[in-house]
C-alpha positions as CSV (number, residue, x, y, z in Angstrom):
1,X,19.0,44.6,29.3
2,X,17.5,41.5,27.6
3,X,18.1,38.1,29.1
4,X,21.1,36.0,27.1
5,X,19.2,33.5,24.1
6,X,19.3,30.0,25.6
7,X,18.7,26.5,23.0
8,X,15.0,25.8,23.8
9,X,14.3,23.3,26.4
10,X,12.1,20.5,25.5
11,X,9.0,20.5,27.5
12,X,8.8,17.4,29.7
13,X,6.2,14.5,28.0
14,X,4.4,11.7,30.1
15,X,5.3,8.2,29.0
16,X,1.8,6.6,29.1
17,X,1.5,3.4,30.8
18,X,-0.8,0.7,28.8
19,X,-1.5,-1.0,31.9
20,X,-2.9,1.4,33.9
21,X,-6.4,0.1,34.8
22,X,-7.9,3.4,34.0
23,X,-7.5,2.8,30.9
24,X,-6.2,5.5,28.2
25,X,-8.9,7.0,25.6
26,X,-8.2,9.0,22.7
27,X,-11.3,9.6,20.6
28,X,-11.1,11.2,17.1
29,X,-14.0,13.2,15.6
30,X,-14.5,16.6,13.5
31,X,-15.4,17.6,9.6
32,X,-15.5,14.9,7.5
33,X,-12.3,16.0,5.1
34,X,-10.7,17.5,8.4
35,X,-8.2,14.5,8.2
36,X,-9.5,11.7,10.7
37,X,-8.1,8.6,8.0
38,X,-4.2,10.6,8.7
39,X,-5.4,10.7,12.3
40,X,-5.9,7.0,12.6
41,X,-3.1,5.8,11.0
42,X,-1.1,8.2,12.7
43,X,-2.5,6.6,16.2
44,X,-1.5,3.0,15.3
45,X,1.7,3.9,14.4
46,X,2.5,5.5,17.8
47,X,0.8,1.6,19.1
48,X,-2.6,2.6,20.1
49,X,-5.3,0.0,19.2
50,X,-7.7,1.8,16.6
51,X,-11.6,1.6,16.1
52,X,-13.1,3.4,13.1
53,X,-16.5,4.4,12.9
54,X,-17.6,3.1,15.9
55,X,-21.3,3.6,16.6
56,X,-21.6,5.8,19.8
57,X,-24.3,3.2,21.3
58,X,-21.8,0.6,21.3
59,X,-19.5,2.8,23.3
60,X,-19.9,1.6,26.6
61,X,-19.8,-2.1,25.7
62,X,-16.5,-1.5,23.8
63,X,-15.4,-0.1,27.0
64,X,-16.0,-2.7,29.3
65,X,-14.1,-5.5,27.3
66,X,-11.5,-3.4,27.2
67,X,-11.4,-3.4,31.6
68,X,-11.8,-6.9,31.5
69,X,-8.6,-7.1,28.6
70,X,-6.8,-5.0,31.1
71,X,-6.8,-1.9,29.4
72,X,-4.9,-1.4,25.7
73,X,-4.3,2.5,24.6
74,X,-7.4,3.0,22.7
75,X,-8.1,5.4,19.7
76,X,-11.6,5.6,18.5
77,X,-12.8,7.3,15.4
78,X,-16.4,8.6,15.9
79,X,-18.1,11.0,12.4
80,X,-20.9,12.3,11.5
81,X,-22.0,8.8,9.7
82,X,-23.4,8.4,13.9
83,X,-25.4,11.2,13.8
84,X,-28.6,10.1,15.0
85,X,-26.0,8.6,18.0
86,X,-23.9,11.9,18.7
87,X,-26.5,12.8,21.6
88,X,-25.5,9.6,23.6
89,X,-21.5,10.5,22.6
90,X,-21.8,13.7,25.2
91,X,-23.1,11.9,27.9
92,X,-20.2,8.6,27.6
93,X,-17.3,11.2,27.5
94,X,-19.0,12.9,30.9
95,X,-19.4,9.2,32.1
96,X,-15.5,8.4,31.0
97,X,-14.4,11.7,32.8
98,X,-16.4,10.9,36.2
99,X,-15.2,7.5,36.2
100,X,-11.1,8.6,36.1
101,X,-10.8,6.8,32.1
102,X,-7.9,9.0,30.9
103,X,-9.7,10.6,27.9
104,X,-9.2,13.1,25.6
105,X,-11.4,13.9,22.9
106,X,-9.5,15.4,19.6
107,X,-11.7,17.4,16.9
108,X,-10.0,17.5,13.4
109,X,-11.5,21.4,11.9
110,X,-10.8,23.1,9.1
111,X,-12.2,26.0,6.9
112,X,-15.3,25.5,4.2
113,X,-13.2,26.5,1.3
114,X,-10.4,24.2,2.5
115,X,-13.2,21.4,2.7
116,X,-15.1,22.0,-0.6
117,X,-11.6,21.7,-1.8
118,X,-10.8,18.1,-0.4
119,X,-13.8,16.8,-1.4
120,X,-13.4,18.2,-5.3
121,X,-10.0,16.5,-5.8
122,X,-10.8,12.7,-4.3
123,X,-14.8,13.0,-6.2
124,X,-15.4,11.3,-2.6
125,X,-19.8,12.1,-1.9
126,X,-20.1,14.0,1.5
127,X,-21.7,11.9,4.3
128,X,-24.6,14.5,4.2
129,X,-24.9,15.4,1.3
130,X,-28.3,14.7,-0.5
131,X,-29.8,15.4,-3.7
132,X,-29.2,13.4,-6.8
133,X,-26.3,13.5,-9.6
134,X,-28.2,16.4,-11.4
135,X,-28.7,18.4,-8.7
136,X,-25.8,21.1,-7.9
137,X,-23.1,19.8,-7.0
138,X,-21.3,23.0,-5.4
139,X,-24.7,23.9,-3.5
140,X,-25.2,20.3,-1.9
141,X,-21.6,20.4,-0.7
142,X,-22.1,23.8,0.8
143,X,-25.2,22.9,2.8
144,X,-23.5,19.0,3.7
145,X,-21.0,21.2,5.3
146,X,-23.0,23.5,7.1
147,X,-25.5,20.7,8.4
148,X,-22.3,18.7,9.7
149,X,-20.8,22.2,11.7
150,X,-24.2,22.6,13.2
151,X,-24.4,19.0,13.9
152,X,-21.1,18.5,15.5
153,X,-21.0,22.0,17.4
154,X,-21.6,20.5,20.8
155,X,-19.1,17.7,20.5
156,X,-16.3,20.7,19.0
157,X,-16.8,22.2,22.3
158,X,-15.3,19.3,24.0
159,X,-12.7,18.7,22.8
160,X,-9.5,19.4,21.5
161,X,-9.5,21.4,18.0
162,X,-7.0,20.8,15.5
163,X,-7.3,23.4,12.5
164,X,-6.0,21.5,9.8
165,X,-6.6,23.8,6.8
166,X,-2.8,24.6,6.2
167,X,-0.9,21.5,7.4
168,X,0.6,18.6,5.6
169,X,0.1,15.0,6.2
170,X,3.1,15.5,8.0
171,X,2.7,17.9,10.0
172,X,-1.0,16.6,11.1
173,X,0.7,13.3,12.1
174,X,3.2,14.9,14.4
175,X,0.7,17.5,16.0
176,X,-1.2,14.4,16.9
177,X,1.8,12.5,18.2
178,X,2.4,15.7,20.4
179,X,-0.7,15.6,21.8
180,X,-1.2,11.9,22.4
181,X,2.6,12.1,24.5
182,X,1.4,14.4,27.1
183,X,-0.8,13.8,30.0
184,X,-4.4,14.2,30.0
185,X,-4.4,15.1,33.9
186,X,-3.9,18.7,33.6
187,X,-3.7,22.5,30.8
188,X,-1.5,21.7,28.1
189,X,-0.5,24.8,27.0
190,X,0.1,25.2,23.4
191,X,2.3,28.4,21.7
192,X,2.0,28.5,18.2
193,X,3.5,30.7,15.4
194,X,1.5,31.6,12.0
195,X,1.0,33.7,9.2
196,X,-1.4,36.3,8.6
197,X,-1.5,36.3,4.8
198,X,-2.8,32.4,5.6
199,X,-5.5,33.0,8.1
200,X,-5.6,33.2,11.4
201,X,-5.5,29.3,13.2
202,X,-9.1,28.5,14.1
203,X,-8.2,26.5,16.8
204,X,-6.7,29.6,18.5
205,X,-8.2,30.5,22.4
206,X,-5.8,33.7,21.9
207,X,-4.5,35.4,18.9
208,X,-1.7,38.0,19.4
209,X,-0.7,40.1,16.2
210,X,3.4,41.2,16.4
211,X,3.6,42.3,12.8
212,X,3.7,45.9,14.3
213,X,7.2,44.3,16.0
214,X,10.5,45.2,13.8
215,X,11.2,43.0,10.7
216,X,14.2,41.2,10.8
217,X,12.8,40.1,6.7
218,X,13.8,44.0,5.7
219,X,17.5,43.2,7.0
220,X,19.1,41.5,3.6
221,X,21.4,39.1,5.7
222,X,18.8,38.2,8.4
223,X,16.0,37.5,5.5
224,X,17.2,33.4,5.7
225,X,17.0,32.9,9.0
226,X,14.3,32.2,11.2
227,X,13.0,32.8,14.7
228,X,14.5,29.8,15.6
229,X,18.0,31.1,14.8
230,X,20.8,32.6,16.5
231,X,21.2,35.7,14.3
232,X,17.2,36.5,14.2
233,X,16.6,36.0,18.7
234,X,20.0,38.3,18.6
235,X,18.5,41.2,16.8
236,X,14.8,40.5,17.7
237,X,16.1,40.7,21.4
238,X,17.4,44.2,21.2
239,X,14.6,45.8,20.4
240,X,13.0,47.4,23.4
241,X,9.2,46.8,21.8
242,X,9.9,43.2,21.4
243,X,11.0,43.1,24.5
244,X,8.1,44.6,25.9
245,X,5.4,42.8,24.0
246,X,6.9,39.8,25.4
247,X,6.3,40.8,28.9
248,X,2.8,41.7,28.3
249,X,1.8,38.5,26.3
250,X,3.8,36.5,29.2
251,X,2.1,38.3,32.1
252,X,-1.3,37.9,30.8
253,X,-1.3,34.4,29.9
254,X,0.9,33.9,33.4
255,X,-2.5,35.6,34.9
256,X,-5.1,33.6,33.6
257,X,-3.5,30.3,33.2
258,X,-3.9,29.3,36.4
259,X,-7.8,30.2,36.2
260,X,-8.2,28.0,32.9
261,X,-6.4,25.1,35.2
262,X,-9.2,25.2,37.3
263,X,-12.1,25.3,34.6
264,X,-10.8,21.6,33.8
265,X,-9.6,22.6,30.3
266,X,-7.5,20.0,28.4
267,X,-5.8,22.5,26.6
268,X,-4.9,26.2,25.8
269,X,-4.1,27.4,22.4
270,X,-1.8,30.9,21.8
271,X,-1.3,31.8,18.5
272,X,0.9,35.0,17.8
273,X,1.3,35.7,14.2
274,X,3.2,38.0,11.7
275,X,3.1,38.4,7.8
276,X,4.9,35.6,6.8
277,X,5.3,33.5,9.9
278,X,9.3,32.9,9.6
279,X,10.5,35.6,12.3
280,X,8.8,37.5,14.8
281,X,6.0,34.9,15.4
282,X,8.5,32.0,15.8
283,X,10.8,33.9,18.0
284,X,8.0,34.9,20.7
285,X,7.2,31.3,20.5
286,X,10.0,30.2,21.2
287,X,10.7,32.6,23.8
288,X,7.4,31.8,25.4
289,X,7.7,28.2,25.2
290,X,11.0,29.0,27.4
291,X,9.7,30.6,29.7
292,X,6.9,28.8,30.6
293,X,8.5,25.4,30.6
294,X,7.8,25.4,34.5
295,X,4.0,24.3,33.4
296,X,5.4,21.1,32.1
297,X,3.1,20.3,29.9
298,X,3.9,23.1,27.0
299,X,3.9,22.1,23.1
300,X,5.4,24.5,20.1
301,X,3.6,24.4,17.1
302,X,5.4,26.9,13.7
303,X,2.6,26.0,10.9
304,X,4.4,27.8,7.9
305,X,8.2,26.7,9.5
306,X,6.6,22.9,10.1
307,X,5.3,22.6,6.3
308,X,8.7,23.5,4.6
């Protein structure tokens, strides 16, 4: 027999504490067009004191006023513009980690076709792009892209990813906001529900595909609801292989989580998707996000439900 649907319980979030003389970091990096300007202004609206473009060099200068200010909540912005600098970047994060600076490095990602695209409709040059205005236009783009992935690849795999190829302004800003309200001492595990027909989150440590789950979109009355609704958990719930790929995605990640814990990760992304990202996906989400609100630090992310 399936357990009764409960309301979702918010996970727990950390109220940060400006004064804290370990001072608390957030840096921004990733693709040019992966959305650092939304980023930024999305960071001094939840009051963190915001440095664009700062050159990686001046880093640990930067740093030390800050100690002797007593410590603001700091956002720095950090792009490929640096690149001769992005070596030295590595080493200060290491040298923030060892020294106890709460930081937490946030890499903004997003497809090629999604950045080609971003770059056609503001006319805005690529950082790395070279060639002159005769040359092709489409080509350079293509290889300023792929010099900037291969560039920023080591820095990606410090940090936090945020695949913003199918979010809104919107949602972007309140990913962020979710992010920034947690602690940076230990996991934050992240559930998140998607669509197939969109692509699969690149962000994603694991993908779990329900679409083999019954449809609750085939049932005429149950087609305008979501996952999130009563009608949807109700039928969803008494299907036995629902049921059971819950338990199996629950026992796994119940398994392993304690082992990513120890491997210092900031962060673990599950995706679970379905065709259209309205139903199944959202309901294990929710589901999941239920039952593993003991963690504490546990974030619910519905791409195609959050850009309605």
């Amino acid at each position: 027999m399936s357990a009764p649907h409960t309301a979702p319980v918010p996970a727990p979030q950390a109220t940060p504490n400006a004064n804290s003389p370990r001072g608390e970091v957030v840096l921004v990096t990733g693709m040019s067009g992966g959305g650092k300007s939304i980023a930024m202004h999305a960071l001094e609206d939840a009051g963190f004191f915001c440095v664009d473009n700062l050159p990686p060099e001046l880093l640990p200068q930067f740093l030390d006023l800050e100690r002797e200010r007593g410590w603001r909540r700091v956002a720095i912005a950090v792009d490929v513009r640096s690149a001769g600098s992005l070596p030295q970047l590595l080493g200060h994060i290491k040298t923030m980690r060892q020294e106890g600076v709460s930081l937490r490095s946030i890499f903004l990602d997003a497809d090629d076709d999604t950045l080609m695209r971003r770059f056609s409709e503001t006319r805005r040059p690529h950082p790395l792009r070279v060639g002159n205005e005769d040359s092709d236009t489409h080509r350079a783009l293509q290889e300023a892209i792929a010099l900037e992935r291969e560039l920023l690849t080591p820095l990606r795999m410090e940090s936090t990813v945020i695949d913003s190829s199918q979010l809104r302004p919107a949602q972007l800003r309140g990913w962020l906001r979710d992010l920034v309200h947690v602690s940076g001492a230990s996991l934050t595990l992240v559930f998140e529900s998607f669509a197939f027909k969109h692509g699969v989150p690149s962000d994603a440590d694991f993908v779990f595909d329900v679409r083999v789950l019954p449809n609750p979109y085939y049932d005429r009355e149950l087609r305008p609801f979501t996952g999130r609704d009563e009608p949807v958990a109700a039928y969803l719930e008494g299907q036995p292989e629902v049921r059971l790929m819950l338990s199996q995605i629950g026992a796994f990640i119940a398994q392993w989580l304690p082992n990513f814990a120890q491997d210092q990760r900031s962060y673990l992304t599950v995706a679970i998707g379905c065709t259209g990202g309205q139903h199944r996906s959202v309901y294990l989400v929710e589901t999941l996000a239920r039952q593993f609100a003991y963690h504490g630090q546990v974030l619910k992310r519905h791409r195609e439900l959050d850009a309605r």
